[in-house]
C-alpha positions in Angstrom: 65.6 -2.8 22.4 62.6 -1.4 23.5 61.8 2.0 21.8 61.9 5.4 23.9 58.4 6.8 25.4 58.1 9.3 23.0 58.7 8.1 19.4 56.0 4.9 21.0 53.5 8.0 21.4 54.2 9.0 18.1 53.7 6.0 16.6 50.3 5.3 18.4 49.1 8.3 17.3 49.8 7.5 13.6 48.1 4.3 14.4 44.7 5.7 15.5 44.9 8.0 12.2 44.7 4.9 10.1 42.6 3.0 12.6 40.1 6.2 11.9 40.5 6.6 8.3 39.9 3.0 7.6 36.3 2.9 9.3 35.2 6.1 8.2 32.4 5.9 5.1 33.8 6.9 1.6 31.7 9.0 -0.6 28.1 7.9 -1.2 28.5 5.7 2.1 28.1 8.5 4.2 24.1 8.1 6.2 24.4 4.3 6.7 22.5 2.6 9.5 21.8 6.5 10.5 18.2 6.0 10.1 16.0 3.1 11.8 12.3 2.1 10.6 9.2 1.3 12.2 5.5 0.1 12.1 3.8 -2.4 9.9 3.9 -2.6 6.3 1.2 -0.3 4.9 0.8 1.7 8.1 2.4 5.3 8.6 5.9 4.4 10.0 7.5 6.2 12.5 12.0 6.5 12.5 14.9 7.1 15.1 17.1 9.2 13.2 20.3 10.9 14.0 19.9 14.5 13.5 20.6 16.7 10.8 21.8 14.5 8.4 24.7 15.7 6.6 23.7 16.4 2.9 24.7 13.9 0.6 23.7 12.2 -3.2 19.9 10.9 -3.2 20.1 7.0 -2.4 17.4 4.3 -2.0 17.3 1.0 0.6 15.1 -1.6 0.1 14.2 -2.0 4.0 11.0 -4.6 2.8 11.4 -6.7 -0.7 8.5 -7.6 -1.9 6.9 -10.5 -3.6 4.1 -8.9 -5.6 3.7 -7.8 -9.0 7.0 -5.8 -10.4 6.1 -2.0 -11.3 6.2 -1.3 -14.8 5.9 1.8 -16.5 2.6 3.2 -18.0 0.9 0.9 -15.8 -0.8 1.7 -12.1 1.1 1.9 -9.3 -0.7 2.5 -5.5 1.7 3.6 -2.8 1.6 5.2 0.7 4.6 7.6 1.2 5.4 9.5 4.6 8.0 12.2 4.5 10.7 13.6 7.3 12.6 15.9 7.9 16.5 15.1 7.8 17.0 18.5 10.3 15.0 17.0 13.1 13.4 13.9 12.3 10.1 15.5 12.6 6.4 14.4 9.8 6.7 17.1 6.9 3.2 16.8 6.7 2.6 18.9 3.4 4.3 16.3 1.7 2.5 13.0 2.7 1.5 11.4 5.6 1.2 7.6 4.8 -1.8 8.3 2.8 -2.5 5.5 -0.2 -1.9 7.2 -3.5 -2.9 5.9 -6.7 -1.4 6.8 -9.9 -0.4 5.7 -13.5 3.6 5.4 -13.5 5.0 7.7 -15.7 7.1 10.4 -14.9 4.6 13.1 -15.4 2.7 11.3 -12.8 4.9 10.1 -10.0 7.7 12.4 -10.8 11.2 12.5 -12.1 12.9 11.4 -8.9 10.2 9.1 -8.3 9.6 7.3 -11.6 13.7 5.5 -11.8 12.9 4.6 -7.6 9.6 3.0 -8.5 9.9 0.9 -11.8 11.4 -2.4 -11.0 10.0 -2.6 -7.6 7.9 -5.7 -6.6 4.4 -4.9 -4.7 4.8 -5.2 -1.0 7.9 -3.5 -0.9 9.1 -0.9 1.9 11.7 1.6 0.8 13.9 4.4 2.3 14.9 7.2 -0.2 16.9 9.6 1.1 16.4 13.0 -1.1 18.7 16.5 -1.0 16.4 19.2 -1.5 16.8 22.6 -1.6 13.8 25.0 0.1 14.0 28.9 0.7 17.6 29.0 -0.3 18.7 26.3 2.4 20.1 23.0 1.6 18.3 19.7 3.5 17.7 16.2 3.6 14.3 14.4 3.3 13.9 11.2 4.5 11.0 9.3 2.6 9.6 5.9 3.6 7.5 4.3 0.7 5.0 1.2 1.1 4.7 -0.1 -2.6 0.7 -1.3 -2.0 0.1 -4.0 -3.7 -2.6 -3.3 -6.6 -4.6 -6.5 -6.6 -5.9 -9.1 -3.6 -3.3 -11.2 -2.0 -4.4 -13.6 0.8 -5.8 -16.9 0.7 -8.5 -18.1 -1.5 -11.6 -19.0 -0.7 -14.5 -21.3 -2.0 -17.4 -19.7 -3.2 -20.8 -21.6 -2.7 -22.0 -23.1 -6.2 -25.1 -21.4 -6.5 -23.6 -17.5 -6.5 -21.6 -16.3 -9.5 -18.0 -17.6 -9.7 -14.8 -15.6 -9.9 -11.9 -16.1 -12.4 -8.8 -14.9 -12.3 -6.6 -13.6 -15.9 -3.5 -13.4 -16.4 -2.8 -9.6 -15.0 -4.9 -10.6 -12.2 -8.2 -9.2 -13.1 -11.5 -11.1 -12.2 -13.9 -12.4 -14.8 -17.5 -13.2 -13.5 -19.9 -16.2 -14.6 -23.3 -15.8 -13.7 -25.4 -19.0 -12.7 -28.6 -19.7 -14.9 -31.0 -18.5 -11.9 -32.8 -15.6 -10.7 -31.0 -12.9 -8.3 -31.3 -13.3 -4.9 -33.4 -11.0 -2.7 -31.1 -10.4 0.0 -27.6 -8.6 -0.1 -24.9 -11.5 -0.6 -21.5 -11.2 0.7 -18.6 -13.9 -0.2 -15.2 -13.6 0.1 -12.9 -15.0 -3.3 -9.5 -14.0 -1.4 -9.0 -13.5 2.1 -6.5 -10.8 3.0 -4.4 -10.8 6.2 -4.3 -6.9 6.6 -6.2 -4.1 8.9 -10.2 -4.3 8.7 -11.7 -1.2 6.8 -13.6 0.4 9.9 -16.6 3.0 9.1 -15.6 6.6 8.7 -12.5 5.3 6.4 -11.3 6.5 2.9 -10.3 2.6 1.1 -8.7 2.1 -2.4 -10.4 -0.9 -4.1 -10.4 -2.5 -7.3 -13.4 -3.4 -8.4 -15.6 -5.0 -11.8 -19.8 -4.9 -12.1 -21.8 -6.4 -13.6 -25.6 -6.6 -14.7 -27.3 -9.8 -13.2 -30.4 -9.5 -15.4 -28.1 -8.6 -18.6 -24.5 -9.8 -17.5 -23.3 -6.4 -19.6 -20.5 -4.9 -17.6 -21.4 -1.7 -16.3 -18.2 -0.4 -14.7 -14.6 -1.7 -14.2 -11.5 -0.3 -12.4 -9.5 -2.9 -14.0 -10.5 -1.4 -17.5 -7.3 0.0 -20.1 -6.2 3.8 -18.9 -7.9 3.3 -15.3 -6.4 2.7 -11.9 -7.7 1.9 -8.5 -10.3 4.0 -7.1 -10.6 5.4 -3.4 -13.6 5.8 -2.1 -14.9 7.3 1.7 -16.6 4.4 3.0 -19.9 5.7 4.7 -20.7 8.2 1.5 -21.1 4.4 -0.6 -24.3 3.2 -1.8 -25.7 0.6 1.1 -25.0 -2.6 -0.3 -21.1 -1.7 -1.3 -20.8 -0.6 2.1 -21.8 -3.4 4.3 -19.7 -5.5 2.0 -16.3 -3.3 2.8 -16.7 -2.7 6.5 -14.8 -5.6 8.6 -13.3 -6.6 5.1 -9.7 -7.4 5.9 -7.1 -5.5 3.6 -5.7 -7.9 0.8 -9.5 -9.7 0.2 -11.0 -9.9 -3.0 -15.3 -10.1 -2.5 -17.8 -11.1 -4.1 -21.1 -8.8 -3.7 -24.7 -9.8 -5.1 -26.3 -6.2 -4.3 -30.1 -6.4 -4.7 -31.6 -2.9 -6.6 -33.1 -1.8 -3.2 -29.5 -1.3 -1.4 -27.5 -0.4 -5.3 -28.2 2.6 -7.5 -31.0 1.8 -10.5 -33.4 -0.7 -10.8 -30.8 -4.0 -11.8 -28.9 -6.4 -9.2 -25.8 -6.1 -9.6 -22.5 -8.5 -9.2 -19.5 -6.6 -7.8 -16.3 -8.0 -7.5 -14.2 -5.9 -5.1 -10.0 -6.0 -4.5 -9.6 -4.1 -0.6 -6.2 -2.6 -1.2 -5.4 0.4 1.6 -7.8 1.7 3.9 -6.9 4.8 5.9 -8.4 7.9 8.4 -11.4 6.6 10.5 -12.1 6.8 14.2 -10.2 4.0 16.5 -13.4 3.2 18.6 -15.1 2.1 15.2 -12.8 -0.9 14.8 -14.9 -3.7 14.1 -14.6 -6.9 16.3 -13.6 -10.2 14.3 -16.4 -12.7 14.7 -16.8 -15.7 12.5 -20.5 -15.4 12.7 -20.8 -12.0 11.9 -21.1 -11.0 7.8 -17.7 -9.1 7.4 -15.7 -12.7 9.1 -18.2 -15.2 7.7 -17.9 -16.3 4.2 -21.2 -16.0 3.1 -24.1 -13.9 4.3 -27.5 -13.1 2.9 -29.0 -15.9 0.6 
C-alpha cells in the first residue's frame, strides 16, 4: 500500500539528513581539497583558495614527494617558503615570499612548528602546512607552501676533459678534488661535473651554492661550504669576484661546476679550483635571462683552456 504524501515527505527529509551527515568532514578533516597549488617546484607558487578558511588543528600535505636526501636534524636544510593568508588568499609578504633560506635544522633554527614538519622530509619535496595563528587578538589561518631545495647538485653527470682537475663524489655528497701534475692554465676554465635541469642564474640574482676551493699551486683547501657546522652560502651574483661569476651566470639550477679561476679574475695571487653546487637562484631582472646556446660558455661543457 503506497504510503500517504506526507509521512513520504517526512521520510525524505530524514533521508537528506543522513545523506548530509554522512558526506560532511569529521574533525581534523575539515579544509580538504579547499586549497589548490600552483607553479614549478622551486618557484614562488601561487593558490585558489576558498576564503576564510574556518580555523582548524595545524595539518601538513605532501603536495610533491621528493627523492632527495631525507632531512635530518642538526644538519642543513635549504627551503623556499611563501605564506597566505587563510582570510583572503592574499601573499603575507612579512613572512616569506618564496625566498631560498638556508639554515641548520634544529628547533632554535627553523622553529618549533617547523622543526617536526621538516625532519623526515626527502629534498625535492613540496608541502602545504596549514597553521592557526593568533595576531592582534584575532584568530586565523595561514596557508604555507614549502619547497624542500635540495642541498647538493642533482642532474646528469658530465665528463670532465682529462687534463683539468677531476671531481669525486663522498658518501654525503660532497666533492673531493684531484689536481693533475701540470701547471694552471692561463685562461678562466669552466666545466660542468652535474648538469642541473632547473632555471638559469641570470645577472642581478641572489643564488645559494655549495661550494669547495682549493689552491692549484699548493692543493691546500682554502674554503669549503661543505665543512662540519657550515651550510650553503647565498651570494648576489654581480657583487662576486670575476672568475666565480662568469662561471654561475647561464648555469642551470641543480649543476655542480668545475672552475679553474686564474689569480687575475680571483682574489690573491694563487689559481684557484672551485667546485660549485647551483642550488636556488632568486630576484633578478626578466630581460637578463640568458639565451641557451651550446656554443656559448654557460651551455658548453668546457670553456677557456
Amino acid at each position: 500500500m503506497p504510503l500517504p504524501a506526507r509521512l513520504r515527505r517526512t521520510l525524505l527529509a530524514l533521508l537528506l539528513v543522513v545523506l548530509v551527515a554522512g558526506c560532511a568532514p569529521e574533525d581534523g578533516d575539515a579544509g580538504v581539497g579547499e586549497v589548490a597549488v600552483s607553479g614549478p617546484f622551486g618557484s614562488v607558487p601561487t593558490i585558489e583558495v576558498d576564503t576564510p578558511l574556518p580555523m582548524q588543528d595545524a595539518r601538513t600535505e605532501v603536495l610533491v614527494e621528493g627523492d632527495g636526501r631525507v632531512l635530518a636534524g642538526e644538519e642543513p636544510v635549504l627551503f623556499a617558503l611563501t605564506a597566505f593568508d587563510g582570510q583572503d588568499g592574499e601573499v603575507v609578504a612579512e613572512r616569506g615570499v618564496g625566498e631560498a633560506r638556508t639554515l641548520m635544522l634544529a628547533p632554535a633554527d627553523v622553529g618549533e612548528d617547523l622543526y617536526p614538519v621538516l625532519v623526515g622530509t626527502p629534498e625535492g619535496s613540496r608541502l602545504l602546512v596549514r597553521q592557526p595563528v593568533t595576531e592582534d587578538g584575532a584568530d586565523r589561518m595561514l596557508l604555507l607552501v614549502i619547497d624542500v631545495l635540495h642541498t647538493r647538485a642533482h642532474g646528469t653527470e658530465q665528463e670532465v676533459p682529462d687534463h683539468l682537475p677531476q671531481v669525486s663524489t663522498g658518501p654525503e655528497g660532497e666533492p673531493s678534488i684531484t689536481l693533475p701534475e701540470e701547471p694552471p692554465p692561463d685562461d678562466l676554465v669552466i666545466t660542468r661535473v652535474i648538469r642541473g635541469e632547473g632555471p638559469r642564474v641570470r645577472p642581478g640574482q641572489h643564488t645559494t651554492v655549495q661550494y669547495t676551493g682549493v689552491e692549484w699551486e699548493t692543493g691546500e683547501q682554502y674554503d669549503s661550504t661543505w665543512a662540519a657546522g657550515k651550510v650553503p652560502q647565498t651570494v648576489r651574483v654581480d657583487e662576486t669576484f670575476p672568475g666565480l661569476r662568469a662561471g654561475l651566470v647561464g648555469q642551470p639550477v641543480g649543476s655542480r661546476v668545475l672552475l679553474v679561476i686564474p689569480p687575475d679574475q680571483a682574489v690573491g695571487t694563487e689559481t684557484l679550483v672551485l667546485v660549485v653546487d647551483v642550488l636556488a637562484t632568486s630576484g633578478g631582472e626578466e630581460d637578463l635571462a640568458v639565451p641557451p646556446g651550446p656554443d656559448s660558455a654557460q651551455d658548453g661543457q668546457t670553456s677557456g683552456s
